[in-house]
C-alpha positions in Angstrom: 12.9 -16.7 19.6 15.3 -13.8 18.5 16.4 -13.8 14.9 18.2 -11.2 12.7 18.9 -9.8 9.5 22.3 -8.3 9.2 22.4 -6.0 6.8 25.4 -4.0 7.5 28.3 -5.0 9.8 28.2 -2.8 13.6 30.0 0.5 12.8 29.9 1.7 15.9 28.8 5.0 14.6 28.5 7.8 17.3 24.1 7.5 17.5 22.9 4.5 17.0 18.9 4.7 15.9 16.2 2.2 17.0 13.7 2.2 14.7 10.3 0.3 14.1 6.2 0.9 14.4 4.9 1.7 17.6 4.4 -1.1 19.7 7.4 -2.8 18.8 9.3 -2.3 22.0 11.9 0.3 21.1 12.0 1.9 24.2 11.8 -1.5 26.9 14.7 -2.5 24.4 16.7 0.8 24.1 16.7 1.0 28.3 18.1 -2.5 28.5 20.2 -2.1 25.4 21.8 1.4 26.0 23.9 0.6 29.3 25.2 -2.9 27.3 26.4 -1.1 24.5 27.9 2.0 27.0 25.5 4.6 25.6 23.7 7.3 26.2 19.9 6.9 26.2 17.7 9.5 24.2 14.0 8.6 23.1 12.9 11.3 20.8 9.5 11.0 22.2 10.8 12.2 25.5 12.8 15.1 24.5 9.9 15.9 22.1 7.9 16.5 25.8 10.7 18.0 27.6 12.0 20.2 25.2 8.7 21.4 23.4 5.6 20.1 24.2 3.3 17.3 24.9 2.6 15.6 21.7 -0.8 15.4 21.9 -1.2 19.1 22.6 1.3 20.6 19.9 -1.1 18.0 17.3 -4.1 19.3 18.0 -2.6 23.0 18.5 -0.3 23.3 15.2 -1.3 19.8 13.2 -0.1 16.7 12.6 2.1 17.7 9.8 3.6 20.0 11.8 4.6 17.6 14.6 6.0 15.3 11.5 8.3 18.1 10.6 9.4 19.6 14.0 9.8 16.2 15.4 12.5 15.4 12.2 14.2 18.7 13.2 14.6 17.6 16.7 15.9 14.3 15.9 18.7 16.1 13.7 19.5 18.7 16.5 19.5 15.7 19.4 22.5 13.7 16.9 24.3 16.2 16.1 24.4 17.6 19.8 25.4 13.8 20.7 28.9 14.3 21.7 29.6 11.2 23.5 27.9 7.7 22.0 24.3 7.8 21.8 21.4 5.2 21.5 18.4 7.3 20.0 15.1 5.6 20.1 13.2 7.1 17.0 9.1 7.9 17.2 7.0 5.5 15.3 6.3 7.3 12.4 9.4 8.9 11.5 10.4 6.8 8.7 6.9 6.2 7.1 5.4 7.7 3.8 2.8 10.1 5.8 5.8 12.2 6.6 6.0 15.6 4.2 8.5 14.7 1.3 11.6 17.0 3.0 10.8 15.9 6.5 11.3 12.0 5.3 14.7 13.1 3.0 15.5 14.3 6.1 15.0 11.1 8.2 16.1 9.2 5.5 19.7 11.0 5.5 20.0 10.9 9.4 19.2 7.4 9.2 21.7 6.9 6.6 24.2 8.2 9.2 23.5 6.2 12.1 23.6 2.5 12.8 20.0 1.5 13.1 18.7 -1.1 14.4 14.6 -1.7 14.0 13.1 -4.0 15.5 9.9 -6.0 14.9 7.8 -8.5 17.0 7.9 -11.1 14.0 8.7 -12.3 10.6 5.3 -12.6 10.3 3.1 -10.1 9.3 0.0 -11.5 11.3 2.4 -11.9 14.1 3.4 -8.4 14.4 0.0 -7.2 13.4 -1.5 -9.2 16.6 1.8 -8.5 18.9 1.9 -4.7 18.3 -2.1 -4.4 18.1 -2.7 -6.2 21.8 0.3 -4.0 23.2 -1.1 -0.7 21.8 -4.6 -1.4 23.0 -2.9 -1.0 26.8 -1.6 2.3 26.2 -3.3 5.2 27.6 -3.6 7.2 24.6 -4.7 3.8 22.8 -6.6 4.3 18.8 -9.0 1.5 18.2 -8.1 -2.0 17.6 -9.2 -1.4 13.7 -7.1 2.0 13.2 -4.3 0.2 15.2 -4.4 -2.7 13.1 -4.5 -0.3 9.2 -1.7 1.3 10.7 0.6 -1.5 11.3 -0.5 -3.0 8.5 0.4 0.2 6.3 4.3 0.5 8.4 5.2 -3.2 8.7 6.9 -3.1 5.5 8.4 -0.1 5.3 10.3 -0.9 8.6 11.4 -4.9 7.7 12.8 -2.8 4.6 15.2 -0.5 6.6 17.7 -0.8 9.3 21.4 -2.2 9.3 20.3 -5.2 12.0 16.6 -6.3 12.1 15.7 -7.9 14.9 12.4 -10.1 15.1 11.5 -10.7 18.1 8.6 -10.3 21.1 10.8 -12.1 23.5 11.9 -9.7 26.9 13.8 -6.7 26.4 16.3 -7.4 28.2 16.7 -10.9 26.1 16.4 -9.3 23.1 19.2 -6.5 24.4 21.5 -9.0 25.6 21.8 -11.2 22.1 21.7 -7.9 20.0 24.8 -6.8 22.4 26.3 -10.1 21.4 26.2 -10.0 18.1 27.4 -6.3 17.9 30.5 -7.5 20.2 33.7 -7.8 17.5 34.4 -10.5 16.6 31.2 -12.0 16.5 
């Protein structure tokens, strides 16, 4: 089942942001999702790694604060470099409270000028909780079920708050891609 909140009709603003805890399945949807919109495909994750260094390392190295804030500044360089339009899939944290106050003003105002979408597994919070826990415990760089679970726990409602489309969902990313491509078609 796909279902949505609308919050704010499809603007086709120049970046569009996916947004949502980790685990949600930003970046299955944002590959499926990018080439039915006709944009171009940047997870800030990624360019984090290409452009500056492995996550994990540039934690341990300079602090997890740190990361917070140089990650926010990349995600402002990578939309305002996007010159043709652009489908940015957002880290997990970015718009969560653990951010420094300036680093989340900042995320707050790029997601002001975006469309975002965010999308979560389910309405429910048990739903999510169990949906994004049993995906995060297959990643390699996997926290334990208990620290996976706080977290979600802690971000679940700061991310059903925000967004101009929620989408709750845990169907197939290409599923999920394909109705939110639908309903951002005029018209509809």
């Amino acid at each position: 089942m796909i279902e949505f909140d609308d919050r704010k009709p499809w603007n086709d603003a120049q970046v569009c942001l996916i947004i949502g805890p980790g685990g949600s399945g930003k970046s299955s949807l944002a590959l499926e999702l990018a080439p039915l919109l006709g944009r171009r495909l940047v997870d800030l994750d990624h360019e984090f790694r290409r452009r500056i260094d492995d996550i994990t390392s540039f934690m341990r190295r300079e602090g997890y604060e740190r990361y917070k804030v140089r990650n926010s500044e990349l995600a402002t360089e990578l939309a305002a470099e996007a010159v043709s339009p652009t489908l940015l899939v957002a880290s997990s944290g970015f718009l969560t409270d653990d951010n420094p106050q300036p680093t989340l003003t900042a995320n707050h105002k790029l997601l002001e000028a975006c469309y975002a979408i965010c999308l979560l597994p389910s309405r429910s919070l048990e739903l999510a909780v169990s949906t994004i826990v049993e995906r995060q415990s297959r990643r390699p760089f996997r926290r334990s079920r208990s620290v996976e679970e706080a977290a979600i726990r802690a971000r679940y409602g700061t991310y059903a708050a925000l967004g101009d489309l929620v989408v709750f969902s845990d169907a197939a990313p290409s599923e999920i891609a394909s109705a939110i491509a639908d309903r951002l078609r005029p018209g509809q």
